[in-house]
Structure formats: structure tokens, C-alpha cells
C-alpha positions as CSV (number, residue, x, y, z in Angstrom):
1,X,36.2,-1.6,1.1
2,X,35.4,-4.5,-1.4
3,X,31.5,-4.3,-1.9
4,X,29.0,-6.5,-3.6
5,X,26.1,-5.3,-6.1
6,X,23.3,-7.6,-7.3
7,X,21.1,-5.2,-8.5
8,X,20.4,-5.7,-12.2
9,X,23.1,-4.3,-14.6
10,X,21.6,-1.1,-15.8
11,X,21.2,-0.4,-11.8
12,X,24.2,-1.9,-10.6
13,X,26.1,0.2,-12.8
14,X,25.1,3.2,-12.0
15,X,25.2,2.5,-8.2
16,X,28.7,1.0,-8.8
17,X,30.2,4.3,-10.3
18,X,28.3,6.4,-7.2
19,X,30.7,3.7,-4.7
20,X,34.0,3.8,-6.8
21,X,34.0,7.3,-6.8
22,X,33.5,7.3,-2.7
23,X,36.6,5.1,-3.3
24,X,35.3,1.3,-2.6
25,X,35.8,-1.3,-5.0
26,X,32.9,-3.1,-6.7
27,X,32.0,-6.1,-8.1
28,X,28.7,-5.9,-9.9
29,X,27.3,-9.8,-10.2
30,X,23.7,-9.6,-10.8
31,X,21.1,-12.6,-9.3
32,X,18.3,-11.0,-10.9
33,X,17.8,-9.8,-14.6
34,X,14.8,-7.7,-16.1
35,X,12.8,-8.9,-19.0
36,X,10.3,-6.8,-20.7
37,X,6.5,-8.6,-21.0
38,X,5.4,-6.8,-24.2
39,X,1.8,-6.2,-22.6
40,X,-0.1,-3.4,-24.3
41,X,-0.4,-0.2,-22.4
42,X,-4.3,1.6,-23.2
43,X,-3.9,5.1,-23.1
44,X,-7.1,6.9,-22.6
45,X,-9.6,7.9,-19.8
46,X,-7.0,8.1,-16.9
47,X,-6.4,10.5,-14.8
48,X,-2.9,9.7,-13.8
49,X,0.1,7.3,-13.7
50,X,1.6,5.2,-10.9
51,X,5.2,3.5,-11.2
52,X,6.8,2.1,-7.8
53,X,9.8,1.0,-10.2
54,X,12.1,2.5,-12.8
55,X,12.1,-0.8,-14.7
56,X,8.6,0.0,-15.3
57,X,9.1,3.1,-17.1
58,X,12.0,1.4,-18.9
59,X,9.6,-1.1,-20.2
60,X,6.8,0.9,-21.1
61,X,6.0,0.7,-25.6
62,X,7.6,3.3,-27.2
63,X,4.5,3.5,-29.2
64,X,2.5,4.4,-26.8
65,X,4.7,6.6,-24.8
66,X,4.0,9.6,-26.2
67,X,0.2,9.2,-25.5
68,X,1.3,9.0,-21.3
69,X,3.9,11.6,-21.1
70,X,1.4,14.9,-20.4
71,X,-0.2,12.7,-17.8
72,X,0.8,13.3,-13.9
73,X,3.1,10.6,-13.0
74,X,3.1,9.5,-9.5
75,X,6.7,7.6,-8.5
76,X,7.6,6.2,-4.8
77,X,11.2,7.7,-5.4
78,X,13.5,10.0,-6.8
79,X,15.2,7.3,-8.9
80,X,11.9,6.0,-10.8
81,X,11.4,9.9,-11.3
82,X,14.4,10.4,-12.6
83,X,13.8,7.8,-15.4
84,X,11.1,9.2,-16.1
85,X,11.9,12.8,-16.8
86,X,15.1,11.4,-18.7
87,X,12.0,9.4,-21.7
88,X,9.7,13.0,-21.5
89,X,7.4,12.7,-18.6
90,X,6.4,16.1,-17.7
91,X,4.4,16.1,-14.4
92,X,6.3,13.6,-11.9
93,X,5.6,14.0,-8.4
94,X,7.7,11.6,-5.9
95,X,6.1,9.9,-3.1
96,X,7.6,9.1,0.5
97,X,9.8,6.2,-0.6
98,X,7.0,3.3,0.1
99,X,4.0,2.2,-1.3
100,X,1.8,3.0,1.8
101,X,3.1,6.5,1.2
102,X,2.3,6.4,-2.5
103,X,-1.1,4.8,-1.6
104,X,-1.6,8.0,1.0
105,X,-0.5,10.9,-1.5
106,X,-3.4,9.9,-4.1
107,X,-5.3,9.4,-1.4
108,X,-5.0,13.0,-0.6
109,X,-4.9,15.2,-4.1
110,X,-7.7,13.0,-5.6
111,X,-11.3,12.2,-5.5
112,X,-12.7,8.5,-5.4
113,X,-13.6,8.9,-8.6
114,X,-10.1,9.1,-10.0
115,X,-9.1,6.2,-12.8
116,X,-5.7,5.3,-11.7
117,X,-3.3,3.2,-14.4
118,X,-0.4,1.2,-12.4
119,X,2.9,0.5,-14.9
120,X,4.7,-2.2,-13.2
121,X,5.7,-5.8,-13.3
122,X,6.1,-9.2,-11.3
123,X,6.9,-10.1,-8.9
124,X,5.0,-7.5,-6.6
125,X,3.1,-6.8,-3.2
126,X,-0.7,-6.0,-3.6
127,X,-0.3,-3.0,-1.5
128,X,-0.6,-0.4,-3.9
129,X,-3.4,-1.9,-5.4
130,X,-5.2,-3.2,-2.6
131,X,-4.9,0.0,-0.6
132,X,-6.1,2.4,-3.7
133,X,-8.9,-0.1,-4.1
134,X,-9.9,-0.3,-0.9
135,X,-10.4,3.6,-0.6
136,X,-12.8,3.5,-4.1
137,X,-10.1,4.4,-6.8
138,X,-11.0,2.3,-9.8
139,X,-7.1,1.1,-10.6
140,X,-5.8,-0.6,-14.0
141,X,-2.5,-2.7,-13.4
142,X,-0.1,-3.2,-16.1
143,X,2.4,-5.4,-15.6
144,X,5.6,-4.0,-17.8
145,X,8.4,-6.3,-16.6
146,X,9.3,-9.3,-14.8
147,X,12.2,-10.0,-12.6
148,X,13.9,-13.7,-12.9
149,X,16.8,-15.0,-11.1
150,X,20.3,-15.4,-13.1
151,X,20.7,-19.3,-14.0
152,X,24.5,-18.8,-12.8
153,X,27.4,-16.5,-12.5
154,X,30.1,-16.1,-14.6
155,X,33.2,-18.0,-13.6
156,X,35.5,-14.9,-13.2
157,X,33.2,-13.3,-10.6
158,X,33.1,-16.4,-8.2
159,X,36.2,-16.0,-7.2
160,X,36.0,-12.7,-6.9
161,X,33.6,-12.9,-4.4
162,X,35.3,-14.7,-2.0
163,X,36.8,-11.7,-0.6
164,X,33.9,-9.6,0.3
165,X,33.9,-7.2,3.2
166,X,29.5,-6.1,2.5
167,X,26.8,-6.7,-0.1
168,X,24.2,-4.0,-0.9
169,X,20.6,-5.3,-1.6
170,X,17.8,-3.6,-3.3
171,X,15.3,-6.0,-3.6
172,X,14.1,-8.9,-2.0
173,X,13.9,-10.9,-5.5
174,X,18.2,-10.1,-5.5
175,X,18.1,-11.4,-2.6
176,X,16.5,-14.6,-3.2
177,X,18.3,-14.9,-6.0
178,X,21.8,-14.3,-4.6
179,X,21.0,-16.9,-1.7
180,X,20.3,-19.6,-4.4
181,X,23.6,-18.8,-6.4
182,X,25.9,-17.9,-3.7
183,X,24.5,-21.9,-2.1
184,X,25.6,-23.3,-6.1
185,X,28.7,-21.6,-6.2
186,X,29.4,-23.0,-2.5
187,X,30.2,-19.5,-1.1
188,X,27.6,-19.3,1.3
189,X,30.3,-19.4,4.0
190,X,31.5,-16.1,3.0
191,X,28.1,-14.7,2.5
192,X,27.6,-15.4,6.3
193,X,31.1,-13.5,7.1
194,X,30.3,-10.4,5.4
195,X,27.8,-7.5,6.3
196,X,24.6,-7.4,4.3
197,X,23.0,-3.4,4.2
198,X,19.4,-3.6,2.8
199,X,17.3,-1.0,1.8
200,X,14.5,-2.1,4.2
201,X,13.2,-4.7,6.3
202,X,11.3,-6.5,3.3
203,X,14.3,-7.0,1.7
204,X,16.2,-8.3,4.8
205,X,13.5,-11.3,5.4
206,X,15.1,-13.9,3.0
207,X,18.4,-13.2,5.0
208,X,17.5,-13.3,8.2
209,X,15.4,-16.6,7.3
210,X,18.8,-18.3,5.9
211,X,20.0,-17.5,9.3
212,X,22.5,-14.6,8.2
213,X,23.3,-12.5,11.4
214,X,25.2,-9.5,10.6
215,X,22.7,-7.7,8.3
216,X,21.8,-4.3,8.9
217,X,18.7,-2.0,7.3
218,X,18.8,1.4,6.6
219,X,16.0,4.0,8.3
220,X,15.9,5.5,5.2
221,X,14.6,3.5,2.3
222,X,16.9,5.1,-0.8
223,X,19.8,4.3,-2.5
224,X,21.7,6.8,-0.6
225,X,20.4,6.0,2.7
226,X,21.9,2.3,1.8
227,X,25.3,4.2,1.0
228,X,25.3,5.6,4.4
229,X,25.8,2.6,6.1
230,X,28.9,2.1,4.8
């Protein structure tokens, strides 16, 4: 099966491998690309970490790295874990794959009284925050990264993607940004021929909205559960 990625390069690549070696072939053509903000990180009184992104950890000042790492490190899934024990964390625990679930597991193991620090980046849903704040947690959000949409694609890949049989989407700012360059490339035909598999519902909206019918969600909000639906 001929698949699309969108998913920035560092994470389309990695997911591409993971589909090639299941025997698809890929074409990785990001919408979105990550770029680093620079903001400064303070590193004392905090009780622990919260990271709903790997591009967060990514981002985070190698100077001030070292000063985080021996504090626990709460991430919504295994793959923002996994960046994070490969730059030294040492106490990572992964929540239920959302940030409702995130917002419920600090909810339960601390107190009120907890100082929470949030690495992450723009753009963002207030849930995390809101929902922390709304229980008494005093929360400090960082924001590490910000996510902009491609100006354009390459010329080799449009005509690669005229042949299509599904996309994969991560994010809803991919999305967004694939609907805008897919409409300037004039291949928004093809987009409405080909299955779209989304990690959740969030992520479907834009879709749906430009009036794309054969998109599917996974029940299971991972990269893998996204796989399965192939």
C-alpha cells in the first residue's frame, strides 16, 4: 500500500521505517515543521515535570537539562517517554495517552500543593493546564516549541502524491497544514479519494470540516493503534 506521512521529519522518519518494514511504501512530505523558541527553562522548587510531546523534550536547553533529569517526569505516551529516557531522564512515568488522563494521574499521586512545571509549545489545548489548575496545583507552562505549517512542498513529492491509497495523521496542526498545501498544489481531488486514519477525533475535525468522507479514527490513541488500521 502506498501511504502518506505528514508528521514532521524526525517523526515521519521513524514512523516511515516502522511501515516499510510492514512492507507499504511511504512518502514522507511534511505540512508542519518544528522550531525551537529558545525560552528559558527555571529549574528549582518543582516537584515534577509534565511533557504531552516529544518535541518538548527535544527542545528543552541543554544547559539546563541536567538540573531536570532526577526530577519525575510525567509524559501522556510511550513515545514522549522514550525521548526522554534516550537525553537522561530517570523517573518517567506514562500516562493514559490523553491529557484528561495525564490531568487525572497527578491528580492522584500528588497533593494540591504540588508545583507542577509544563515543557511544551504552541499551538496547544488548555486542558492540561486548566484541569491541574482547576484542582489547586500551582502549574508553570513553558512553551519549548512551536509548530508552523511548511510554506510548500517540494516539486518531486507532488507528483508523488497523486497516487495515494491512505494518509496517516498525528496532529491536527498536520492536518491543517496538509489541507492548505494539498488545496495549492491542486491535489485536493486525490485527498478526497484516499482514506485518512487519524490518531483521534481531534485530529479528524479539520477533515471532516473540508468535507472529506472516508476518514477513519483509531480507539486507541498511539502510533500503533494508527498502524492497525491499515
Amino acid at each position: 500500500m502506498k501511504l502518506l506521512l505528514t508528521r514532521p521529519e524526525q517523526d515521519g522518519a521513524a514512523t516511515a521505517r516502522r511501515l516499510v518494514a510492514l512492507g507499504h511504501e511511504v512518502i514522507v512530505a511534511p505540512a508542519t515543521e518544528i522550531v525551537a523558541t529558545g525560552n528559558a527553562v527555571p529549574i528549582s522548587n518543582f516537584d515534577a515535570l509534565l511533557a504531552t510531546s516529544a518535541n518538548a523534550i527535544r527542545a528543552i536547553p541543554p544547559d539546563t537539562l541536567e538540573a531536570l533529569r532526577d526530577l519525575p517526569l510525567h509524559c501522556v505516551g510511550q513515545k514522549t517517554a522514550s525521548v526522554a529516557r534516550s537525553v537522561g531522564f530517570h523517573s518517567i512515568h506514562v500516562g493514559g495517552g490523553s491529557g484528561e488522563r495525564l490531568v487525572d494521574e497527578i491528580r492522584e499521586v500528588y497533593p494540591p500543593s504540588a508545583r507542577l512545571l509544563y515543557l511544551t509549545g504552541t499551538p496547544r489545548k488548555p486542558m492540561v493546564e486548566d484541569g491541574l489548575k482547576a484542582a489547586g496545583f500551582t502549574v508553570t507552562a513553558i512553551d519549548l516549541y512551536g509548530t508552523r505549517s511548511v510554506a510548500d512542498w517540494p516539486g518531486d513529492r507532488r507528483g508523488k502524491l497523486e497516487s495515494v491509497d491512505a494518509a496517516l495523521h498525528f496532529s491536527r496542526a498536520s492536518v491543517e497544514g496538509l489541507l492548505g498545501l494539498a488545496e495549492k498544489a491542486g491535489l485536493m481531488p486525490n485527498f478526497r479519494q484516499m482514506r485518512h486514519l487519524c490518531l483521534s477525533n481531534d485530529v479528524a475535525v479539520p477533515l471532516r470540516a473540508a468535507g472529506l468522507e472516508n476518514v477513519v479514527v483509531s480507539s486507541i490513541p498511539t502510533e500503533a493503534g494508527v498502524i492497525l488500521l491499515l
